[in-house]
C-alpha positions, 0 to 999 in steps of 0.5 A: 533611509529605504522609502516603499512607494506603490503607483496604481494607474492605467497609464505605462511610465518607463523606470528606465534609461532609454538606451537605445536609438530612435527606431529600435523597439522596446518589447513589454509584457504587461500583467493586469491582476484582478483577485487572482485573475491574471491577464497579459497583453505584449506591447512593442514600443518603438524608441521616436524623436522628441515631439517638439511643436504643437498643432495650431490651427490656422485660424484661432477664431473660427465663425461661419453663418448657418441656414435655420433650415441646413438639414442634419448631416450638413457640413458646416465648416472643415477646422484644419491645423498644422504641425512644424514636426518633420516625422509623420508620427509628431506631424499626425493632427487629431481632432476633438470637442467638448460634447454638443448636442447640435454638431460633430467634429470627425477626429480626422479631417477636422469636418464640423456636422449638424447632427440635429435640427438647428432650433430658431431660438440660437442666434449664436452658438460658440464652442471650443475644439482640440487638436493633438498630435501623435507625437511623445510628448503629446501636444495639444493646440485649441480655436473657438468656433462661432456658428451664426443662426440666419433666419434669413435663407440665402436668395434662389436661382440668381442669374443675369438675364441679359448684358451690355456693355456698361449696363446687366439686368439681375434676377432672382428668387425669394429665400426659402425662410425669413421676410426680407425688406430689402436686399444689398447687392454686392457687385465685385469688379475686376479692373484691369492694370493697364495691360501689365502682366506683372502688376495683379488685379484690382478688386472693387466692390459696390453695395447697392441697398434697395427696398422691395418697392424699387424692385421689379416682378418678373415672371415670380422673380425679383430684379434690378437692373444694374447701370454704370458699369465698366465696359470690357470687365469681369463682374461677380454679384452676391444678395443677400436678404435683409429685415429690421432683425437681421442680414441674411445669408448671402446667395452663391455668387454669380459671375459675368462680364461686359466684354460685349459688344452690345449697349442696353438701356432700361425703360419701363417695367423692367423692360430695356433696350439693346443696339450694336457699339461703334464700328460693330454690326451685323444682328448679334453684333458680331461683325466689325468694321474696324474703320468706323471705331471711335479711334482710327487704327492708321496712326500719322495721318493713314487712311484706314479702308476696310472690306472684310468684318475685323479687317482693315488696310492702311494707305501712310504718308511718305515716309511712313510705314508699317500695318498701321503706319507706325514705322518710321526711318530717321535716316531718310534726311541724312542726319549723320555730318562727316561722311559718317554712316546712318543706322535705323536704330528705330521708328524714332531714334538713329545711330552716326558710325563717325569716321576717325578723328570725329565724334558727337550724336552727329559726327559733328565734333572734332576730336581733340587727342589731348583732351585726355592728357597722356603726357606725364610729368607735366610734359606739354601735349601737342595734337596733331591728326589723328594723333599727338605727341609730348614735350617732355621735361629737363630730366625726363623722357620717353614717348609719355615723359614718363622716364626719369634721367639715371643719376647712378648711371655713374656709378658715383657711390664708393667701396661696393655702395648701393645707389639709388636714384631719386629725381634730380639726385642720388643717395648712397647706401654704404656697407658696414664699415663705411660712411659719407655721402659717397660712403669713401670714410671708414667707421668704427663698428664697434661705437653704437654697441652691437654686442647684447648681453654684456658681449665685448665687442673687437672691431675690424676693417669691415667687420666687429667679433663679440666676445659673448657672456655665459649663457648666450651665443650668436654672431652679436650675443643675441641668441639667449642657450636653451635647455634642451627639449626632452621627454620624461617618465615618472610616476606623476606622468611623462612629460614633454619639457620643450626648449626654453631659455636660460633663467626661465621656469618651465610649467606643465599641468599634471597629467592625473590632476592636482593634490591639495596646496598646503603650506603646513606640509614645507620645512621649516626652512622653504616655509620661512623662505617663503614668508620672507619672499612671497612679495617678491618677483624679482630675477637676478643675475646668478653669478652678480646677484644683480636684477636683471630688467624684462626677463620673465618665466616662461609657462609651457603652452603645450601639455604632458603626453597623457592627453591633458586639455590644452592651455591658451598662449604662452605666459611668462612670469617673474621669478622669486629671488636670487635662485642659485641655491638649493633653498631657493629653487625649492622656494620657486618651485613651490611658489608655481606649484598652484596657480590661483584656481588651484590646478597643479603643475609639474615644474622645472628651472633651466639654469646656468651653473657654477661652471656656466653651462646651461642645464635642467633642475630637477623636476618637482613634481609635489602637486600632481596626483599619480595615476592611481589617485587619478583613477580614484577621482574619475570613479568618484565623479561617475558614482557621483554622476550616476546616483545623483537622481534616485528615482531613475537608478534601476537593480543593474546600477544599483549592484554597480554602484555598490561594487565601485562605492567598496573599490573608492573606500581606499582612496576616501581614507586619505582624501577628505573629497572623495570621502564625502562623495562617496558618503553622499552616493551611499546616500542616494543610494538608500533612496532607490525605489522599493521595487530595486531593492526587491529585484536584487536585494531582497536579504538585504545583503547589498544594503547592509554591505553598504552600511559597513563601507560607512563603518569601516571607514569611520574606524579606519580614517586616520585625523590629526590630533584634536581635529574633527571630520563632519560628514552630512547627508539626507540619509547619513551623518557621522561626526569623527574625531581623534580621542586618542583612544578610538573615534566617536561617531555622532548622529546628526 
């Protein structure tokens, strides 16, 4: 079925594989044709990383109060959003809004302009904005704006008039539009954290409430004087005008501080009073005694003296020193006992350097050497000066006790016995032939059965010899012979048999894949074996015909050397019946063919024969593929692979396609797998947009040849007598069987 679909839009799609790296260029001509009127434009298009993340703007809700009176042009508010892309053409940030007849949003720097007069009617006006990126696929992100009408215009000129140091006298001037009632006054301290450097600013905030009638007239300005404040401190004051309708906007905010040195108080009509701090002087204050401060700078009884403005002398008490007489030595009454030295550590604290033998804070203790008890083995410490000694144990010695008495010094155990000591006693360990507790009586070796394996065992003075079974070698028939390792070629693949033992059955994966496991193609007499063995995992003896307990095949952890993916750890598994016929080795192999998910194996047998040597079965090789249909099977899953999406099957691949769909006919003939693949890719093949089949099928050639792949093998396919072959697809279906005159094919 052939679909003609025809797309009118100004928007440029690709109808092909981007085949080429992030960076390169694609070059396009684009033809716009208007009754005949041609015009061309050449585009470059620059292959660029998947844009993966959208713009999101800092905030999601923006609100900002406006002045009734901003003039047009002002900048009410910058909307900013950022983007997680790490290229600049993904990362790029655009702006945009639904149109409004009051405000602009510049594209670039996210900037919000009045464009018109704000009218007094808004109280509120709430719109949305966009940000896209530049990225492919573009990304879009959004916030709401809120813009606040006051009617109340922020207060004027606001300035502290004068400052103490718990007391600032604020002024300033009516706003330009509304009527306020009153004002709040926010007042915003800085505290400080004690001196820490580490530990960041706390931040407090009064509001003051106050009616016009507690205010005073100055010179046309309105002021409050500002009481209980915190000496030393950084200040920042914000009004804002009010009225029974709304709370105005607020005034720009004015810092100051109260790091002077000066205290004021109000009187009447705003009037106040201003005089110098403690210990301060001078007629702007600024000269300072520190002597008369509240708080006497000589510490531990110093008495302070000052001649010079912000200078001070102190006379300390004996044994104080320092500016301040903060200094203090700890050693000056001889603390230390025993001779031992005093160190100054500091103005409080000291350190005793004790003479030997001595410790404590003071060197007032005597130390004990055995209080650490050095002496091992229960031994008896006794101290002595600076120094001690052990009494040691019957059975040790050394200067810790820490050695035990040699019972083997003797040298007590017989014919080249081992000696090994333990406390108070020795053991020996007697060479093979010998026992007793000094190993002086001969053995029989041959009583606990060293021979594995059914070996015969001959013992001798000191030693036994093992007459070993077929099949196994080794001073005590312990070592099972092996099937040589080797590498061989056929026409399934080469493969590399690794050594394994007797009676173990070796399992390679085929190299070119798997053919289909069907019991119906065994003789009659492997399908009989079968049936009658199929439960049965049982491995005997070859020459008594006995079972033989825990001996399992072997399956090959390593692949054939044409490069197969490799399987897990070594497996083992119990053989099929008695294998020393020719039935039954078939009947084994047959059995390990397949395991249970279908994959094929190449399998061979490593055996004893009737003469008893160990040697290889011959390789069955029935379920691997050659390489042939190998290849076949590969070119199956890529035509499948490259048509399974129609829409993107341009005029080079659709001409490939075909090319490959005839070189599989022959494989389909006797693979009902491939036949079904290749019907459906005939298929999908027959949904390619019309501008494909223009560009390299325009006398239907193509399409017409891939109708005769689908004729010739409905001719050729061989069936079994009375069996029927169905093949469906969206753009086929035939129905094939044998009718010993021919084949009938059926639409669906």
């Amino acid at each position: 079925m052939v679909v003609l679909v025809v797309c009118r839009s100004r928007h440029l799609t690709n109808g092909w594989y981007i085949d080429r790296p992030v960076g390169k260029l694609y070059l396009i001509v684009v033809a716009a044709d208007l009754r005949g009127d041609t015009e061309y434009i050449r585009l470059s298009i620059r292959v660029t990383e998947y844009n993966r993340y959208p713009p999101i703007f800092t905030t999601s809700n923006y609100v900002v109060m406006v002045d009734v009176l901003a003039p047009v042009g002002s900048i009410l508010l910058r909307v900013r959003a950022l983007d997680k892309d790490v290229q600049p053409y993904n990362s790029e940030v655009y702006y945009s809004m639904q149109k409004q007849s009051l405000v602009a949003l510049n594209e670039t720097t996210g900037h919000l302009m009045l464009k018109a007069p704000l009218p007094s009617r808004y109280s509120n006006l709430t719109f949305t904005v966009m940000a896209h990126d530049g990225g492919s696929p573009r990304r879009q992100g959004r916030a709401k704006v809120t813009l606040i009408v006051k009617i109340i215009s922020a207060p004027l000129n606001v300035t502290i008039e004068k400052t103490g140091h718990e007391w600032a006298m604020l002024c300033w001037s009516p706003p330009r539009s509304g009527q306020p009632l009153g004002y709040l006054i926010f007042v915003n301290s800085t505290a400080s954290t004690n001196g820490s450097s580490t530990l960041p600013p706390v931040t407090e905030t009064v509001v003051l409430n106050v009616s016009l009638v507690h205010l005073v007239l100055k010179n046309g300005r309105l002021c409050k004087a500002l009481e209980n404040l915190t000496s030393n401190n950084d200040y920042e004051v914000v009004i804002i005008g009010r009225n029974l309708k709304e709370i105005g906007l607020p005034s720009t905010p004015v810092p100051f501080n109260t790091k002077v040195n000066i205290t004021c108080r109000s009187v009447v009509n705003g009037e106040f009073i201003c005089s110098c701090l403690p210990g301060f002087y001078g007629e702007d204050c600024s000269l300072y005694n520190p002597c008369d401060s509240e708080k006497n700078p000589c510490s531990n009884g110093g008495v302070c003296s000052s001649d010079v403005s912000h200078s001070f002398s102190c006379k300390c008490r004996e044994g104080y020193h320092g500016i301040t007489c903060q200094a203090y030595d700890p050693c000056a009454h001889s603390p230390c006992q025993n001779n031992a030295h005093c160190i100054n550590v500091s103005n409080s604290s000291y350190q005793c350097l004790c003479e030997a033998g001595y410790t404590g804070e003071n060197c007032e203790v005597n130390i004990d050497e055995c209080a650490s008890n050095l002496c091992e083995n229960n031994a008896s410490c006794i101290d002595g000066i600076e120094a001690y000694s052990c009494d040691c144990p019957l059975g040790y010695e050394g200067d810790f006790c820490e050695h035990e008495t040699n019972e083997c010094f003797s040298r007590p155990c017989l014919n080249g016995g081992t000696c090994s000591d333990s406390f108070n006693h020795y053991s020996c360990s007697c060479p093979l032939g010998y026992s007793g507790d000094n190993c002086e009586h001969d053995i029989d070796l041959c009583v606990s059965q060293p021979c594995q394996n059914t070996g015969s065992c001959k013992d001798l003075t000191d030693h036994f010899t093992c007459d070993c079974a077929p099949g196994f070698r080794g001073k005590d028939c312990d070592e099972v012979e092996q099937c040589p390792s080797e590498t061989v070629k056929t026409d399934r693949g080469s493969f590399k048999w690794l050594a394994i033992d007797h009676g173990l059955v070796a399992i390679i994966p085929c190299p070119y894949g798997t053919y289909r496991n069907d019991s119906t193609n065994l003789s009659e007499d492997v399908a009989q074996a079968l049936s009658y063995a199929q439960n049965t995992l049982e491995l005997r003896d070859p020459t008594s015909n006995k079972p033989i307990a825990n001996k399992y095949y072997k399956r090959h952890s390593k692949t054939a050397s044409s490069g197969m993916n490799k399987f897990g750890d070594e497996e083992y598994y119990r053989s099929t019946k008695p294998y020393n016929t020719s039935l039954n080795l078939e009947t084994i192999s047959y059995l390990m063919e397949y395991d249970k998910e279908g994959i094929g194996y190449a399998i061979r047998i490593c055996i004893i024969d009737d003469l008893g040597r160990v040697k290889w079965t011959e390789i069955n090789t029935k379920a691997c593929m050659d390489e042939r249909s190998s290849i076949a099977d590969e070119l199956r899953i890529g035509l499948e692979q490259m048509t399974k999406d129609p829409s993107q099957i341009d005029a080079k691949m659709f001409v490939n396609a075909t090319k490959q769909v005839k070189l599989i006919l022959e494989y389909a003939l006797n693979n009902v797998k491939i036949a079904r693949s290749m019907i459906g890719v005939i298929s999908n093949l027959m949904n390619v947009n019309d501008t494909v089949l223009v560009e390299c099928d325009t006398n239907e050639t193509i399409t017409q040849s891939l109708v005769e792949v689908v004729h010739k093998y409905v001719r050729m396919v061989s069936l079994p007598l009375g069996e029927e072959l169905i093949i469906s697809t969206e753009n086929i279906a035939l129905k094939a069987m044998d009718l010993k005159s021919g084949f009938k094919m059926v639409s669906l």
